[in-house]
C-alpha positions in Angstrom: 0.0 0.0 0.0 1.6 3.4 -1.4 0.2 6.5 0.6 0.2 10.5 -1.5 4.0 10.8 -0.9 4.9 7.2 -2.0 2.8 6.2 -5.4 3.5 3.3 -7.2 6.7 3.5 -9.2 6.0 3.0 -12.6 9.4 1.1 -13.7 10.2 -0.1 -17.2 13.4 -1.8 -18.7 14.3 1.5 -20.2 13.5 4.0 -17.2 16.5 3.4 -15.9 18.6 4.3 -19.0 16.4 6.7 -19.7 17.0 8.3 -16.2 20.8 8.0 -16.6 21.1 9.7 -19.6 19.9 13.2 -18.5 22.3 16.0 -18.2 22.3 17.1 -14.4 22.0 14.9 -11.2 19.2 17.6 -10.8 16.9 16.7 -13.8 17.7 13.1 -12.5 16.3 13.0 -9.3 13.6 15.0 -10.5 12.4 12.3 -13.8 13.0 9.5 -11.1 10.6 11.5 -8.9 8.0 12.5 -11.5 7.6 8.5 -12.4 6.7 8.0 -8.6 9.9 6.8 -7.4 11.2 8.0 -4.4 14.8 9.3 -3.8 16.9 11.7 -1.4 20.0 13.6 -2.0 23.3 12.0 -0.9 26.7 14.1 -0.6 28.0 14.9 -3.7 30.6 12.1 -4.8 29.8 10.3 -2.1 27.0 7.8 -0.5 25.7 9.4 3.0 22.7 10.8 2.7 22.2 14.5 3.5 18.3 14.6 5.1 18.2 13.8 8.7 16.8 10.3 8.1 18.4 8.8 5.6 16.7 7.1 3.1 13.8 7.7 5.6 13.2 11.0 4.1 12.9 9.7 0.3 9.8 10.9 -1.2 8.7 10.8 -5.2 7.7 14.8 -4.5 8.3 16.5 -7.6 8.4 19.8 -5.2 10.3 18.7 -2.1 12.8 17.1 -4.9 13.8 20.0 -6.6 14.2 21.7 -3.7 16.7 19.4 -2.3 18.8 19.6 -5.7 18.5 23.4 -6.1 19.8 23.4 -2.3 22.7 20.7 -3.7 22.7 20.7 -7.3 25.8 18.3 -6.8 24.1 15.9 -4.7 23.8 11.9 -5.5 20.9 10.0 -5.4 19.7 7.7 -2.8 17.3 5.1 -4.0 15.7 3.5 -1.2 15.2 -0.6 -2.0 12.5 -2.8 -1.2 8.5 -2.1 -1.5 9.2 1.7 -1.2 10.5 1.5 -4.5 10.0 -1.8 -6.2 13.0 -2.7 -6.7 15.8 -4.8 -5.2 19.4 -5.1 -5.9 22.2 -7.4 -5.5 25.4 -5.6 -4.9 28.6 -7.6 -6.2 31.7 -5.8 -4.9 34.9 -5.7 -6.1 37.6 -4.0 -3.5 40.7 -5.1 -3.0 41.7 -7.3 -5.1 38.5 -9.3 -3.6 35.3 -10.0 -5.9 31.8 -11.0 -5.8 31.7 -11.7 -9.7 32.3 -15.8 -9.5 29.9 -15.7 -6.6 27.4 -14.1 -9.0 27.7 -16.6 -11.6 27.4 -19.4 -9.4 24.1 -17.8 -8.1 22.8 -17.4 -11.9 23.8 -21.2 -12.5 21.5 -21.9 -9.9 18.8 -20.6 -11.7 18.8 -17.8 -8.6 19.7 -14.8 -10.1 18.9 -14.6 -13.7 15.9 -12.4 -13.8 17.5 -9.2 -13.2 15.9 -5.7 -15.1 19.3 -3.7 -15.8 22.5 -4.3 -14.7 24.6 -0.9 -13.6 28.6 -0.8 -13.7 29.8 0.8 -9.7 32.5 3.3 -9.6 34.6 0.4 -8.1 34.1 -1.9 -11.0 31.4 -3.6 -9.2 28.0 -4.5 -9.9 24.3 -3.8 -9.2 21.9 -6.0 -10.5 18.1 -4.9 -9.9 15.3 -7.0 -10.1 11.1 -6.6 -9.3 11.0 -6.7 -5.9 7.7 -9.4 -4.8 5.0 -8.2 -3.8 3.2 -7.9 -0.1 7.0 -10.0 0.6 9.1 -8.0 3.0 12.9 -9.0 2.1 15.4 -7.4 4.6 19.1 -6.6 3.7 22.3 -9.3 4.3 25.8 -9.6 3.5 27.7 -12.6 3.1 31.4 -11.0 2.8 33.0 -14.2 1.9 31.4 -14.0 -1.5 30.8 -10.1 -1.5 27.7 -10.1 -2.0 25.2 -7.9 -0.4 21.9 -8.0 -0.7 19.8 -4.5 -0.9 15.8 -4.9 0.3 13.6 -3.3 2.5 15.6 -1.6 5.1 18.3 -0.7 2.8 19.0 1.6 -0.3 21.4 2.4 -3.0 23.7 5.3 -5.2 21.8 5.1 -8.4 22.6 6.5 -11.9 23.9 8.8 -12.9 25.5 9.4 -9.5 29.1 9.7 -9.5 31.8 9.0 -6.7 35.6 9.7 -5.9 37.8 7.1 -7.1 41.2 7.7 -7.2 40.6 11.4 -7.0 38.2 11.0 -9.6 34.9 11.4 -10.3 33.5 7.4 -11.5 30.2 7.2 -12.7 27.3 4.2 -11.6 26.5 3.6 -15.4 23.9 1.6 -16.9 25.4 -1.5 -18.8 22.4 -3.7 -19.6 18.9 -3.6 -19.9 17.4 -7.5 -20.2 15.4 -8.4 -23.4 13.4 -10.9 -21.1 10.9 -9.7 -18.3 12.2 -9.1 -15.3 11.6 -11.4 -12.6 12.0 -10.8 -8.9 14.4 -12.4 -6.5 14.3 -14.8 -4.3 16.4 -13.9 -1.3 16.7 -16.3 1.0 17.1 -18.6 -1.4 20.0 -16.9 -2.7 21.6 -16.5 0.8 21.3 -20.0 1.5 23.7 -21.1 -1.5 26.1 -18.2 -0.6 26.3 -19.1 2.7 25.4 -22.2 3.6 24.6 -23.5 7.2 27.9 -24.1 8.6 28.7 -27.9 9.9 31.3 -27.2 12.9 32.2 -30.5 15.3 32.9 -28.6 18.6 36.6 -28.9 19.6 36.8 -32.1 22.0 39.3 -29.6 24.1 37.2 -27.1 24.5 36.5 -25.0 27.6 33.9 -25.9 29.8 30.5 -24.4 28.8 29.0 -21.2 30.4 32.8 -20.1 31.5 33.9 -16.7 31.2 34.9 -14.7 28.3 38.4 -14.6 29.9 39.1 -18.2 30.1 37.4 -18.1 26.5 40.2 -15.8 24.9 43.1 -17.7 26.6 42.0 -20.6 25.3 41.6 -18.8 21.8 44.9 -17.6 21.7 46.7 -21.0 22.4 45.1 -22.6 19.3 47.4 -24.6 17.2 47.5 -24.1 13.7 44.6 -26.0 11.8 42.6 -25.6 15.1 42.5 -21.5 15.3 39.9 -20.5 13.3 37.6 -23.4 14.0 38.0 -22.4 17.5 37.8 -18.8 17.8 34.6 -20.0 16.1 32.9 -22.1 18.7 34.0 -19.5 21.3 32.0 -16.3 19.3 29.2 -18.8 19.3 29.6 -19.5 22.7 30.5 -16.0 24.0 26.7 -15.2 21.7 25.2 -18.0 23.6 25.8 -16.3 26.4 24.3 -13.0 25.4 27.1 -11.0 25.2 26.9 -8.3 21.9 29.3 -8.6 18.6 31.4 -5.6 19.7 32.3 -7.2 23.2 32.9 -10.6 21.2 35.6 -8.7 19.0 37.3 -6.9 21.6 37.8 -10.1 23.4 38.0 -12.8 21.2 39.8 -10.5 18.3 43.4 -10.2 20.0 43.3 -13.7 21.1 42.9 -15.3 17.4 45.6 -12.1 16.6 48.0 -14.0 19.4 47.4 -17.0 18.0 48.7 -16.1 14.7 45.2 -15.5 12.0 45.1 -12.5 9.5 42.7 -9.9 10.7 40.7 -10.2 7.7 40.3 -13.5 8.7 39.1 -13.4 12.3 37.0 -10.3 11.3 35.1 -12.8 8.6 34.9 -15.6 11.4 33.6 -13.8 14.2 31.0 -11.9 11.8 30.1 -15.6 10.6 30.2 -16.4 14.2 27.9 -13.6 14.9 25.2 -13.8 12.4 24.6 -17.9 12.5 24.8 -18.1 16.1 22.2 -15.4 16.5 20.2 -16.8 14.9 20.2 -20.5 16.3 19.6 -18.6 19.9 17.5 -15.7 18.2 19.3 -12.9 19.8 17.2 -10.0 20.0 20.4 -8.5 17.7 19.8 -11.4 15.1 16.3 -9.9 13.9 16.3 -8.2 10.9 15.9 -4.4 11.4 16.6 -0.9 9.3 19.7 0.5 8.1 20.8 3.4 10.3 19.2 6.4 8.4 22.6 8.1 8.7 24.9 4.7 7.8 25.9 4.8 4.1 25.7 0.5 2.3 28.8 1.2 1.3 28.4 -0.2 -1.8 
């Protein structure tokens, strides 16, 4: 249900193309707004919004738009994803020397992620693919960084064409690369998640700590892990140390220099513990493991 400020977006495979090929970020915002989909300005070459609430604040208001953009002709544009909009998108990042592109082709092998709309080239050399978003289906935002892959639903939103943002000292363009000859289909999410990160089979460690002992004991025990044993045990003790209701901060600050003592890459222990995090939460349903919105003021970081 759309109320006076949120109509029904009336998407096509060419609107976004269409969009992207007007001459000011101004006249943008304002041809996304006058087909009823909602945006809000962003900092110029850059993804934080600038209205007090984020994505919150989007509206498809021909009036309140152009007011924004004559305020900040400069500004990007925040699309907000899910049924404000219509339409979700899978981000595939590339940063690094990390990317998301061979988890995307597994996912379209799969039969999961082949009914995309238009695909859009990120400054970073990244990807978003949009898709329908289903209807009266509320499909919340994830990550899974060991494929980086996000997912952008309700909750969440996106930079869209023609947007630009720093690279290098640049200014990079999101630019439309491909609109599908075949109708677009919508996504389904939790499907998708499930092949990208499947449930994770651990066998506790038969010298573990005793259960229900304190995060203390936990860390020690964390940082005398043997090699082959560390990061399957600085596993078990984030699930444990979740278990016990302690937050995913805490669990870093504890567990974090323990798995450094014991000799694993911080990229390593920060994709363990967030893996830790997230499944364990879940199992337990930690209040923190329901889905809930992105801080208004948080950039995706897309």
């Amino acid at each position: 249900m759309y109320d006076a400020t949120h109509p029904v977006p009336r998407w096509s495979t060419g609107t976004m193309r269409r969009v992207a090929a007007e001459t000011t970020l101004a006249d943008a915002a304002l041809r996304y707004a006058n087909l009823g989909i909602s945006v809000f300005p962003c900092v110029p070459g850059g993804k934080q919004p600038l209205t007090p609430s984020g994505f919150h604040d989007a509206t498809s208001s021909a009036r309140m738009v152009a007011y924004w953009w004559r305020r900040h002709p400069e500004a990007n544009i925040g699309l907000p994803t899910g049924g404000t909009t219509g339409v979700v998108v899978l981000d595939i990042d590339v940063h690094n020397g990390e990317s998301g592109y061979p988890a995307f082709e597994r996912s379209r092998s799969a039969g999961l992620a082949n009914g995309w709309g238009w695909l859009v080239r990120t400054p970073s050399g990244g990807l978003h693919a949009y898709f329908p978003a289903t209807p009266d289906v509320e499909q919340r935002c994830w990550q899974v960084p060991t494929a980086h892959v996000d997912f952008r639903g309700d909750g969440g939103y996106v930079v869209a064409p023609p947007s630009r943002v720093e690279v290098a000292g640049h200014p990079a363009p999101y630019s439309v690369i491909a609109v599908a000859r075949h109708p677009a289909q919508g996504l389904d999410a939790t499907a998708l998640r499930q092949l990208l990160e499947p449930p994770r089979r651990f066998r506790p460690p038969p010298d573990r700590p005793a259960v229900d002992c304190r995060p203390d004991r936990l860390a020690a025990w964390v940082a005398s892990r043997p090699e082959g044993g560390r990061n399957g045990g600085l596993f078990w003790a984030a699930c444990e140390m979740v278990r016990q209701g302690h937050a995913d901060l805490e669990i870093a600050s504890v567990l974090g220099p323990a798995a450094q003592t014991a000799g694993l890459p911080d990229r390593e222990i920060e994709s363990t513990l967030r893996s830790a995090y997230r499944i364990a939460s879940r199992l337990t349903q930690a209040p923190a493991s329901r889905p809930g919105p992105t801080r208004p003021t948080e950039a995706t970081g897309l």
